[in-house]
DOMIZA-554131 format. One record per residue: residue in one letter; residue number from 1; x, y, z of N, C-alpha, C in turn. Coordinates in steps of 0.001 Angstrom, whole numbers, plus 500000, padded with zeros to 6 digits. Last residue first. Layout:
! DOMIZA-554131
> a,NUM,X,Y,Z,X,Y,Z,X,Y,Z
...
//
This chain:
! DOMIZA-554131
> x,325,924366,145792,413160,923478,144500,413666,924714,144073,414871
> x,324,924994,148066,412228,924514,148350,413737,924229,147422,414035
> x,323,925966,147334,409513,927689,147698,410649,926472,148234,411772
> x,322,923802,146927,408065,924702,145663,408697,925488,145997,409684
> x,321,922950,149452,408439,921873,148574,409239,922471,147523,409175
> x,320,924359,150777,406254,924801,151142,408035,923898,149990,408749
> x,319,926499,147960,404634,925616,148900,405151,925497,149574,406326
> x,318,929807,147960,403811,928807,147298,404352,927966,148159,404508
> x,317,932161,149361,402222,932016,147730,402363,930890,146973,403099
> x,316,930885,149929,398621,930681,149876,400062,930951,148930,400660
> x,315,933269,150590,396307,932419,149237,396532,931932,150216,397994
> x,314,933568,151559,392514,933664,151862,394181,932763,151210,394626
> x,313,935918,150234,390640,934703,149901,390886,934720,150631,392105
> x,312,938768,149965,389960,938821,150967,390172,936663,151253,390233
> x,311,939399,147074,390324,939294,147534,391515,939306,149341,391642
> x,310,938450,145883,387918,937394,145887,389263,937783,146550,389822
> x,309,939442,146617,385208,938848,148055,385818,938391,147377,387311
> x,308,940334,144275,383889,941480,145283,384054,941349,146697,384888
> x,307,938147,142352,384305,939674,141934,384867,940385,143236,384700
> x,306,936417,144356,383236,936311,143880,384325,937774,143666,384589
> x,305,937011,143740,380335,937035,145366,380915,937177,145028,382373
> x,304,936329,141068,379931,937759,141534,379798,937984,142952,380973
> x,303,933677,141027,380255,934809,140018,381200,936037,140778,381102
> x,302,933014,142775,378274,932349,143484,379577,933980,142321,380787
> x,301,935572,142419,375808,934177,141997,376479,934120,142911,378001
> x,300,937120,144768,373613,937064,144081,375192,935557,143851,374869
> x,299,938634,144400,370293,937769,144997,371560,937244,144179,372688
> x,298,940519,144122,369066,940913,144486,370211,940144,144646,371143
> x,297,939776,144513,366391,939870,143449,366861,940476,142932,368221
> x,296,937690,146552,365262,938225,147034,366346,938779,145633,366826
> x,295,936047,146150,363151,936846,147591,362853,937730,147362,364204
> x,294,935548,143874,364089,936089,143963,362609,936355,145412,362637
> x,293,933746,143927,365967,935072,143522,365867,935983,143273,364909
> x,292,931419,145086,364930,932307,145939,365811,933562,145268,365928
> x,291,930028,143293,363479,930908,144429,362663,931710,145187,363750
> x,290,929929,141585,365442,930971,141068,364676,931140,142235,363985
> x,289,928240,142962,367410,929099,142915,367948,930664,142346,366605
> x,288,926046,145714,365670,926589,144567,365752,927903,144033,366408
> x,287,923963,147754,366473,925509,148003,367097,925801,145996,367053
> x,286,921063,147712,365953,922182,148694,365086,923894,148826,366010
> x,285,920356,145597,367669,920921,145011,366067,921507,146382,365498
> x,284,919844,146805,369822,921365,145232,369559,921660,145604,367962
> x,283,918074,148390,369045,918781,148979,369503,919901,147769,369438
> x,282,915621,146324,368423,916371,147297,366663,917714,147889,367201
> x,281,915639,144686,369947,916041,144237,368685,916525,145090,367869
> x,280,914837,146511,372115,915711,145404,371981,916538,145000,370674
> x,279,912972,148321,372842,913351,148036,371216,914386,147623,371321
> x,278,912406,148143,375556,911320,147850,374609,911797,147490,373278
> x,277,915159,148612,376119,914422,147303,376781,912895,147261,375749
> x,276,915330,151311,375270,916203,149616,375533,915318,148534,375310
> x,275,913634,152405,376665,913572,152676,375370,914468,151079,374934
> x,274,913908,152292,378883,913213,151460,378843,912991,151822,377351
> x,273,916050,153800,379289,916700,152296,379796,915233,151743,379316
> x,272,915418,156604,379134,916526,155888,378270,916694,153960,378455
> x,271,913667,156941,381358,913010,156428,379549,914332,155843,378795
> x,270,915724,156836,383127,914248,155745,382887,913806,155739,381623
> x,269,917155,158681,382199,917668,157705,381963,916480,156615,382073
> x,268,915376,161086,382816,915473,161107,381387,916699,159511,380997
> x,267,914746,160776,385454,913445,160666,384533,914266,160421,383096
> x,266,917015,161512,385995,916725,159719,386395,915486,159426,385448
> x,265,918662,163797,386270,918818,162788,385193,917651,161379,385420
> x,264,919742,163797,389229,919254,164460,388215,919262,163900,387042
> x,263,917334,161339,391486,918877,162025,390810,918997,162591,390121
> x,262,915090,160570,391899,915010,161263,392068,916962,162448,391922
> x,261,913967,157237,391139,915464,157739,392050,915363,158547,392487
> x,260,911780,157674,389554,911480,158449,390594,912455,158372,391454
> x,259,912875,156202,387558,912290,157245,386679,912196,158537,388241
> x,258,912686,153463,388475,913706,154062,388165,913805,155713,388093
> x,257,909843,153162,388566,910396,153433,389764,912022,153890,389603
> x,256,909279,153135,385985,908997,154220,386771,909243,154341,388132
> x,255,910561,150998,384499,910975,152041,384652,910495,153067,385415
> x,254,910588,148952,388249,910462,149464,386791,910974,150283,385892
> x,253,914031,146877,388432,913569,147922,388472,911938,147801,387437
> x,252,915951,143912,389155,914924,145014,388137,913967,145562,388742
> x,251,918928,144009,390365,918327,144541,390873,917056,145026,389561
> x,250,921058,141505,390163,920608,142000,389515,919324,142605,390179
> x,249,923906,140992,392852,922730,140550,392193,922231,142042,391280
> x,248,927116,139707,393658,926456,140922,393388,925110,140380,392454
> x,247,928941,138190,395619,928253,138351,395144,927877,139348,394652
> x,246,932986,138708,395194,931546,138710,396417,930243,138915,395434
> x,245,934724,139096,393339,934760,138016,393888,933640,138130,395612
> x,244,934587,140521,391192,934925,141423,392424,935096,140173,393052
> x,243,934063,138923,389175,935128,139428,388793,935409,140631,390782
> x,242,931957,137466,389355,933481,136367,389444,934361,137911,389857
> x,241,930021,139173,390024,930305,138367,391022,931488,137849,390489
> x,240,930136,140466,387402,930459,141596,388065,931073,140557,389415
> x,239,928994,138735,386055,930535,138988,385362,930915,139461,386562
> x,238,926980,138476,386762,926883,137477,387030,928736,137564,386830
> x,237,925739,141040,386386,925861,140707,387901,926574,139640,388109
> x,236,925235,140713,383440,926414,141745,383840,926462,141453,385482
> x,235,923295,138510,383566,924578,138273,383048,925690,139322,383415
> x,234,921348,140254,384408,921530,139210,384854,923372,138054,384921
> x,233,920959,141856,382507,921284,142389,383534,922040,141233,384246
> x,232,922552,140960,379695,921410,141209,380217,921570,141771,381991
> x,231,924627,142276,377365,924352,141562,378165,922955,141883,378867
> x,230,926798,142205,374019,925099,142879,374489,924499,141622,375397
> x,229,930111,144353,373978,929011,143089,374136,927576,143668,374618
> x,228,930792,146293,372543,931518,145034,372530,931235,144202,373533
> x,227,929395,147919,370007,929457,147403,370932,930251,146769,371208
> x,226,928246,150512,367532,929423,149881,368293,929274,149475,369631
> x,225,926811,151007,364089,926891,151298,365861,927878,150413,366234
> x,224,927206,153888,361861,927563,152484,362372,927261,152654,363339
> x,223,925399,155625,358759,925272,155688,360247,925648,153673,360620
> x,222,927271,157779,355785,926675,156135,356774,926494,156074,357850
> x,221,928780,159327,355027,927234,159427,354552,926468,158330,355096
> x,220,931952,156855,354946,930954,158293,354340,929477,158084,354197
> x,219,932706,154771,354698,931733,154990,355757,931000,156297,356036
> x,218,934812,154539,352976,933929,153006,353156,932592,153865,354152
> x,217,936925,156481,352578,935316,157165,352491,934375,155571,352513
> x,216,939165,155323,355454,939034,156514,353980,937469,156865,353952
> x,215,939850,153804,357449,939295,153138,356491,938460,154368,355306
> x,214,940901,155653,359244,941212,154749,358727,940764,154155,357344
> x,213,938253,156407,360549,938478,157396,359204,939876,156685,358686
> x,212,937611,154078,361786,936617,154332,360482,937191,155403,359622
> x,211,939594,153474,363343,939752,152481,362361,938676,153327,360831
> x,210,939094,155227,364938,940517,155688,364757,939888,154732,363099
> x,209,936636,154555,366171,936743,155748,365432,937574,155712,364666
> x,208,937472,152368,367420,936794,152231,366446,936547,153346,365877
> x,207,939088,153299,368965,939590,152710,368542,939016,152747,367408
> x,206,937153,155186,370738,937971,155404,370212,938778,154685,369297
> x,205,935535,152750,371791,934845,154230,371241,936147,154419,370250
> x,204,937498,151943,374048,937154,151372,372537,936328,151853,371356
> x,203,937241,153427,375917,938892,153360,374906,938734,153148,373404
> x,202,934722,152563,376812,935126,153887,376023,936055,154215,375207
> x,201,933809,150110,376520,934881,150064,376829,934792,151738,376305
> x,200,930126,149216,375597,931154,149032,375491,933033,149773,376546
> x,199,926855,146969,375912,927685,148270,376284,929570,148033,375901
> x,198,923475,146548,374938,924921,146479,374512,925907,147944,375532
> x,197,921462,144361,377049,921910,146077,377204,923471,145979,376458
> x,196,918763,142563,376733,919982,142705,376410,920841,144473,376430
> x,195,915717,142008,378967,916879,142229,378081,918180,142562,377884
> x,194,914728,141328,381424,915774,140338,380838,916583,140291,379541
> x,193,914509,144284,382714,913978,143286,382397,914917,142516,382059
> x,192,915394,146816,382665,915847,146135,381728,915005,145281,381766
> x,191,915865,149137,384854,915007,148234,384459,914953,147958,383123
> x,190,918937,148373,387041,918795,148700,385523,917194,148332,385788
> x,189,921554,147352,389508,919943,148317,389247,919941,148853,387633
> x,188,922902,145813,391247,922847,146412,390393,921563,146493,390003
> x,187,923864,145330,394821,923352,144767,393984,923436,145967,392739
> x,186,924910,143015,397596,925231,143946,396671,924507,143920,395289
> x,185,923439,143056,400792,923950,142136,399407,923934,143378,398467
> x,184,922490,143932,402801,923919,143758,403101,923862,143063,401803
> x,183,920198,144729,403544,919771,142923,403526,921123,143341,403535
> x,182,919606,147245,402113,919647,147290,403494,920092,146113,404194
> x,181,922696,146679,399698,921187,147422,400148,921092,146846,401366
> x,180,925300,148122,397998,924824,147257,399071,923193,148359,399609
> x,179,925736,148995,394459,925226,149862,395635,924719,148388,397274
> x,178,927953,148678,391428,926850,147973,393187,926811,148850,393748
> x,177,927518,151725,389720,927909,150452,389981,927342,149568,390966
> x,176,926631,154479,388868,926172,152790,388572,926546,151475,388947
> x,175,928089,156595,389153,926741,156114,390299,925994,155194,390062
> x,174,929788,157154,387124,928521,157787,387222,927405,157245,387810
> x,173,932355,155995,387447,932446,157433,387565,930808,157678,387672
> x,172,931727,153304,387353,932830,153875,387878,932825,154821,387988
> x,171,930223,152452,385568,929866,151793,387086,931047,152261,387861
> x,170,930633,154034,383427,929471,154516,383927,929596,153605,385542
> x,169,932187,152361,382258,933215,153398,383091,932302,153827,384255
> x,168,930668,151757,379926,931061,150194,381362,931656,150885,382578
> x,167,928456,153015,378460,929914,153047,378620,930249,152344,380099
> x,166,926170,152001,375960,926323,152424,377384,927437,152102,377815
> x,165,927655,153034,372254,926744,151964,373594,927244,152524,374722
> x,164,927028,155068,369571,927716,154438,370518,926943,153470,371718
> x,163,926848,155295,366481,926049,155200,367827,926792,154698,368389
> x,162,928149,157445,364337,929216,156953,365027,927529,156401,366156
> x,161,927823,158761,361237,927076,159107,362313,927963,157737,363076
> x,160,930358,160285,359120,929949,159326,359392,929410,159224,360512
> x,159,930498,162980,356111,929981,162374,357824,929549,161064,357804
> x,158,931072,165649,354723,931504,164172,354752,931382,163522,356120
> x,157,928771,168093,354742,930419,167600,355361,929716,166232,355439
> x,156,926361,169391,354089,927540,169324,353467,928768,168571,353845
> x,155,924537,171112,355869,926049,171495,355472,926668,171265,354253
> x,154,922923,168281,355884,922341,169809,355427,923862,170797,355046
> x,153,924363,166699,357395,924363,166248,356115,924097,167631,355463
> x,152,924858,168134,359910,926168,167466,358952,925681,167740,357487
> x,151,922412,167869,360639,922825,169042,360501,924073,168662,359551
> x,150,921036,165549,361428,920633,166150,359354,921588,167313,359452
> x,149,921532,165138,363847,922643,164054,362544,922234,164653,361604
> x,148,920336,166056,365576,921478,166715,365097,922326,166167,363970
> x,147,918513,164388,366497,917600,165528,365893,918856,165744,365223
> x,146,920433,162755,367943,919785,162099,366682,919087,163033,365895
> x,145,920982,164625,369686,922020,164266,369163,921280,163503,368080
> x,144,918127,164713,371462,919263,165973,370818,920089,165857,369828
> x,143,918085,162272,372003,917049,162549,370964,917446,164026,370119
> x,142,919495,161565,373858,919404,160499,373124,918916,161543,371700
> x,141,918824,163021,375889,920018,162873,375383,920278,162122,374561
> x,140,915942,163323,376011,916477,164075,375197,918115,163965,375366
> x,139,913677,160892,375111,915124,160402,375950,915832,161604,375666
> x,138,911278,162269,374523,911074,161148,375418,912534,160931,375865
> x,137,910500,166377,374395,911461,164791,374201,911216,163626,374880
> x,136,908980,168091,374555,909200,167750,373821,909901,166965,373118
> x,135,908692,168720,377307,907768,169063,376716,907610,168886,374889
> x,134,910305,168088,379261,910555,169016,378695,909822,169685,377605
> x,133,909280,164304,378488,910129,165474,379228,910652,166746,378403
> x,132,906884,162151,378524,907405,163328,377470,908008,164352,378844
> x,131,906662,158892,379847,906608,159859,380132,907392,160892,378761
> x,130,905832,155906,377660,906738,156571,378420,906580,158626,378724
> x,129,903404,155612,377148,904403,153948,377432,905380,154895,377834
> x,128,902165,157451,375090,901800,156987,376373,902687,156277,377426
> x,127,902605,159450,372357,902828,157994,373091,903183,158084,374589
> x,126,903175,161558,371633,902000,161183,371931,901803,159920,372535
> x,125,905786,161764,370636,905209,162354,372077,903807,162116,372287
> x,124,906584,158404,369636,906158,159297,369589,905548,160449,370520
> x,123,909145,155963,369449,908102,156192,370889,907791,158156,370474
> x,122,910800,155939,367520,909777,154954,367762,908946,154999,368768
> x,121,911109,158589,366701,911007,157590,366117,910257,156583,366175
> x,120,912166,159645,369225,911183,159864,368878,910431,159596,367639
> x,119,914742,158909,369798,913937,158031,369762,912587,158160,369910
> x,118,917291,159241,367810,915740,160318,367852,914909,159086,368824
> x,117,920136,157569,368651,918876,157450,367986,917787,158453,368862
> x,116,923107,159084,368763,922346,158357,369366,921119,157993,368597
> x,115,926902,160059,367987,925901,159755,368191,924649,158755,368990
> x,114,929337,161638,366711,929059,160409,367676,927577,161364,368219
> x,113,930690,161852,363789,929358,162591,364767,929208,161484,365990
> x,112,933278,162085,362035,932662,161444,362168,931738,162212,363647
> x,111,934372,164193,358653,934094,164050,360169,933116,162843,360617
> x,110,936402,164397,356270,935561,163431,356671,935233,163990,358372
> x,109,937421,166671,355348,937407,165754,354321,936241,164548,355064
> x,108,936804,169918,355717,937252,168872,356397,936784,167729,355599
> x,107,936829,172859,355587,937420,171574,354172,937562,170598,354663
> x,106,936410,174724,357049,937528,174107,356820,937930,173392,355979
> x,105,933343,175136,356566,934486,176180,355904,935783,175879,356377
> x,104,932850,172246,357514,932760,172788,356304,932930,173714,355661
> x,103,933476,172428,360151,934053,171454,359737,933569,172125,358291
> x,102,931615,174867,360702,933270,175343,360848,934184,173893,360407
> x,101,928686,173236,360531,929836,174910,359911,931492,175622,360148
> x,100,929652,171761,362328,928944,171443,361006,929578,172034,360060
> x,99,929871,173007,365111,930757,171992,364466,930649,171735,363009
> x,98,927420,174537,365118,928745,174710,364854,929895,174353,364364
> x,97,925728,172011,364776,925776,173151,364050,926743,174190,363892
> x,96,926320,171207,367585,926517,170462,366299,926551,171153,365165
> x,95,925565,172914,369344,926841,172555,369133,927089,172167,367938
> x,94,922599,173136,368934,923290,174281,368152,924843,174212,367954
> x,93,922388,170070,370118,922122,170699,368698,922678,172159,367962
> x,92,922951,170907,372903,923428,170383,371418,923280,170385,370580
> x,91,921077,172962,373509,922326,173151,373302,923021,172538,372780
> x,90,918857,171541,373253,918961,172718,372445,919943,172981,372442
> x,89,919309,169373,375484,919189,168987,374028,919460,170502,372798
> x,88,920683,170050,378301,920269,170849,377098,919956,170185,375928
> x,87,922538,168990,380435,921537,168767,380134,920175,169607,379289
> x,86,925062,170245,380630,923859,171159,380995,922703,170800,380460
> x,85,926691,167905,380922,927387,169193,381278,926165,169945,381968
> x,84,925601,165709,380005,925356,166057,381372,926431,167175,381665
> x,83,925842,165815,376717,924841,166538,377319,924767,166687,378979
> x,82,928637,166833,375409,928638,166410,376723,927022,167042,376963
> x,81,929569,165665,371688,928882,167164,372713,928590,165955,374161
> x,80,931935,165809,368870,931062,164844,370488,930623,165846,371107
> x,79,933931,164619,366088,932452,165491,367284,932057,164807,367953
> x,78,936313,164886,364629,935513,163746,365630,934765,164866,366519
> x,77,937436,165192,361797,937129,165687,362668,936128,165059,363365
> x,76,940495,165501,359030,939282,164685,359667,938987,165213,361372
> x,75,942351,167263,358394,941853,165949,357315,940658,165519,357774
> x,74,942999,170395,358574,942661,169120,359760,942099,168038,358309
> x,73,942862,173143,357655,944063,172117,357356,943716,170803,358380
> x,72,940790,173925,361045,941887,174588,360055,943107,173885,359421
> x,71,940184,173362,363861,939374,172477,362393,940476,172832,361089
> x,70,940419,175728,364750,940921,174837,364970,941072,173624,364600
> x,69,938940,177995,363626,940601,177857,363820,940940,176882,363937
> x,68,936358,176990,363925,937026,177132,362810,938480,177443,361862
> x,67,936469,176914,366665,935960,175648,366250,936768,175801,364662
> x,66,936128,179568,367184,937208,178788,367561,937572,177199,367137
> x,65,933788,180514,365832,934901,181010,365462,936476,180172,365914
> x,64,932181,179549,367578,932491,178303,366298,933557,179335,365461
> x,63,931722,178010,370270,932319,179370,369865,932721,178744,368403
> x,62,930824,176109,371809,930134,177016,371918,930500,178039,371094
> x,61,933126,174432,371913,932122,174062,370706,930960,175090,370814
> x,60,936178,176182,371778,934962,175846,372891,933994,175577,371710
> x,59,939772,175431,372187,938569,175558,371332,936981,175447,372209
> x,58,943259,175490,372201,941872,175753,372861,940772,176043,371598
> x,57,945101,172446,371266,944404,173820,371157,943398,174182,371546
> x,56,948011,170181,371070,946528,170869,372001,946633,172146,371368
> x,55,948973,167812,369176,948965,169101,369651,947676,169258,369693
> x,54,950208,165096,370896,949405,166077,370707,949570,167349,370051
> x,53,951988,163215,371964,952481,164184,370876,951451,164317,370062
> x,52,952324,163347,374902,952148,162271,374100,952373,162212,372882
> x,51,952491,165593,375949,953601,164932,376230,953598,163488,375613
> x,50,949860,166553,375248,951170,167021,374517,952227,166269,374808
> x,49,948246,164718,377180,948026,164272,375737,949200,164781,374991
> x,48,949152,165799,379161,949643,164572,379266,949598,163885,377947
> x,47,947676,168388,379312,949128,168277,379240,949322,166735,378777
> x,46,945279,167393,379205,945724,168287,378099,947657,168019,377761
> x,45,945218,166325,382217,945224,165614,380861,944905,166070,379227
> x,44,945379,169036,383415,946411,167363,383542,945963,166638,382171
> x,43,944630,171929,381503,944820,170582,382318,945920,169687,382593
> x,42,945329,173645,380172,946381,173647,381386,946310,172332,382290
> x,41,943887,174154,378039,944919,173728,377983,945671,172950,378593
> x,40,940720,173739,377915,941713,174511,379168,942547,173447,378739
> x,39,939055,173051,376080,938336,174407,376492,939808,175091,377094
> x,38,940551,171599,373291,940315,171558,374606,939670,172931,375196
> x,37,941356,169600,371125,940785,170502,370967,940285,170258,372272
> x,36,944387,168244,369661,943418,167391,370478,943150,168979,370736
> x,35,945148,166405,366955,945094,167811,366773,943488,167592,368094
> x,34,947190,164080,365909,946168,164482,366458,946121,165722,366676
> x,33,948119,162294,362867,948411,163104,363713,947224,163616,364338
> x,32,948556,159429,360580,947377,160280,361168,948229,160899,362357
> x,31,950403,157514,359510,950075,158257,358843,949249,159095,359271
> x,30,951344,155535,361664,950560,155407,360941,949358,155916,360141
> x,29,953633,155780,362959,953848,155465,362039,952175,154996,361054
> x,28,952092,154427,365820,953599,155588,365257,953352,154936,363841
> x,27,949595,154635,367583,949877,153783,366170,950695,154645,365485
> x,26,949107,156023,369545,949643,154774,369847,950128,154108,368605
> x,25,947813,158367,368444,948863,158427,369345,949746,157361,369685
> x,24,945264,156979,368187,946253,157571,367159,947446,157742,367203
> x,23,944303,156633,370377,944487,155249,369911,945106,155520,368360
> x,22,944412,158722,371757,945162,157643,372581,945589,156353,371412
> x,21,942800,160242,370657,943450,160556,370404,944516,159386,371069
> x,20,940262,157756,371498,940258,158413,369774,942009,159192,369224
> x,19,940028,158756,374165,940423,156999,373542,940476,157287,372183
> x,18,939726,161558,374372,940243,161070,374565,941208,159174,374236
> x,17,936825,161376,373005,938144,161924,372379,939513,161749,372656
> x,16,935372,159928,375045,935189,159092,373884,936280,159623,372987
> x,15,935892,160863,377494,935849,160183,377451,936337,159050,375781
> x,14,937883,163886,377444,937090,163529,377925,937365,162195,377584
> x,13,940110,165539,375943,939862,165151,377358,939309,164126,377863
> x,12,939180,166216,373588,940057,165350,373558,940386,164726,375064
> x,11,936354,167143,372250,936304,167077,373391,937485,165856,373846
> x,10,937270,166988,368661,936441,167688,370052,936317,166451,371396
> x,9,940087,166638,367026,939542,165595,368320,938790,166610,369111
> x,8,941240,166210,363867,941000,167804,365008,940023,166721,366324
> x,7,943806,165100,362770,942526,164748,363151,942381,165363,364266
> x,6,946205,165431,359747,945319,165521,360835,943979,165551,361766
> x,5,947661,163142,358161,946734,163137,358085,946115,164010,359666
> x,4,951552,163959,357654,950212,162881,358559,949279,163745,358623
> x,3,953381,165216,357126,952964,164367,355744,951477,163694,356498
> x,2,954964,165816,359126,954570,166776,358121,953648,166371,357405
> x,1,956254,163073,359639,955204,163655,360477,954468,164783,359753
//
């Protein structure tokens, strides 16, 4: 154990650090130790990671003095910033910069950045086709974290940019899943159109992390994406009906009627979903499903995730205008 490779895990709690330290944690004997980095120790699932054989340490990515304790003798380091904490692009970015600088007066041999695409790239603020929020971003959770990938490199630290796909959990924890409408049929809501939306397994985030600093410097200085499947709406309603076993239909949206939900976030997921849907091709094609199953030969289809998550799906069981007919 003395001898194992440590891997400092920002945000080990959460979603994507969590499956990263789970999937280190699970492979005894295979030369890597976790080093899981938490705001609050005391959690339940701080604790549950030590009883796993963690070691937890407090660290806040706001505080890069703590960031630099904790990064300290670490082999490798997994960044992640939570933009619906405070929906801040500026605040990530200066996260990252922390992280940057305290992975590089540590000596950290490889960090990997989970990431998104600028997608001010391809939809310029002058560009029309989608609303400019904040006065200077079209998707700024998207666009914070892609502005933040030169920070690594500018540093100095051995970095691999990590894109990730829309997380399947999202129809479980973040107000995506069926919603029954007034008619009493259940339905899902994306404006997608008939394109392809890659999404993956969060666990599996992690897996595929575990495999890239696994796999030494193959991925240094390189941006991968990761999916483990790219469905259409149509097709995710169509998984969603075997797998709850009551219909559920595909609800398209525009984006601007998406855009006016009026939830927090909705303007900046409308552009996110129609950034999709317009650059189809370049957004599938930077998250190949065969290079993803080659770092990760474990990884779940949307079918799979289903058979093991429906019944943690929250369902309505009827409308109020069905339960007054």
């Amino acid at each position: 154990m003395a001898d194992n490779k440590i891997i400092a895990v920002v945000g080990a709690t959460g979603a994507q650090g969590g499956g990263l330290c789970r999937a280190i944690l699970g492979d005894k004997g295979g030369g890597y130790s976790v080093r899981a980095l938490t705001r609050n120790a005391s959690t339940d699932k701080a604790k549950d990671l030590k009883k796993l054989g963690a070691e937890v340490v407090t660290a806040d990515i706001d505080d890069v003095e703590s960031l630099k304790r904790a990064f300290h003798g670490a082999h490798g380091a997994f960044c992640v910033t939570f933009f619906w904490e405070h929906f801040s692009p500026e605040k990530e970015v200066a996260q990252a910069k922390n992280m940057a600088v305290a992975a590089k007066q540590a000596g950290v041999k490889h960090a990997i950045w989970s990431t998104l695409e600028d997608t001010r790239k391809w939809v310029p603020l002058h560009d029309n086709r989608m609303p400019t929020l904040n006065g200077k971003y079209k998707v700024p959770h998207f666009d914070g974290k892609g502005e933040a990938d030169r920070v690594f490199a500018d540093h100095g630290v051995p970095t691999t940019c990590l894109l990730t796909s829309f997380y399947w959990e999202n129809l479980i924890y973040f107000g995506m899943g069926p919603k029954r409408g007034e008619d009493g049929n259940l339905y899902i809501t994306f404006p997608m159109g008939g394109k392809k939306l890659p999404g993956i397994a969060a666990d599996d985030i992690g897996k595929c992390a575990y495999a890239i600093f696994r796999r030494g410097n193959e991925f240094i200085g390189k941006t991968v994406g990761i999916a483990g499947d790219h469905l259409t709406g149509r097709q995710m309603a169509a998984a969603l009906t075997k797998a709850l076993k009551q219909e559920v239909r595909y609800n398209d949206v525009s984006p601007d009627a998406y855009r006016r939900l009026g939830f927090p976030g909705a303007e900046d997921l409308g552009n996110m979903f129609q950034f999709k849907r317009d650059f189809e091709k370049d957004f599938c094609g930077a998250r190949s499903l065969d290079f993803s199953r080659g770092l990760n030969p474990t990884m779940q289809t949307f079918e799979i995730w289903l058979a093991a998550n429906r019944d943690r799906i929250p369902l309505e069981k009827e409308s109020r205008q069905a339960s007054a007919k």
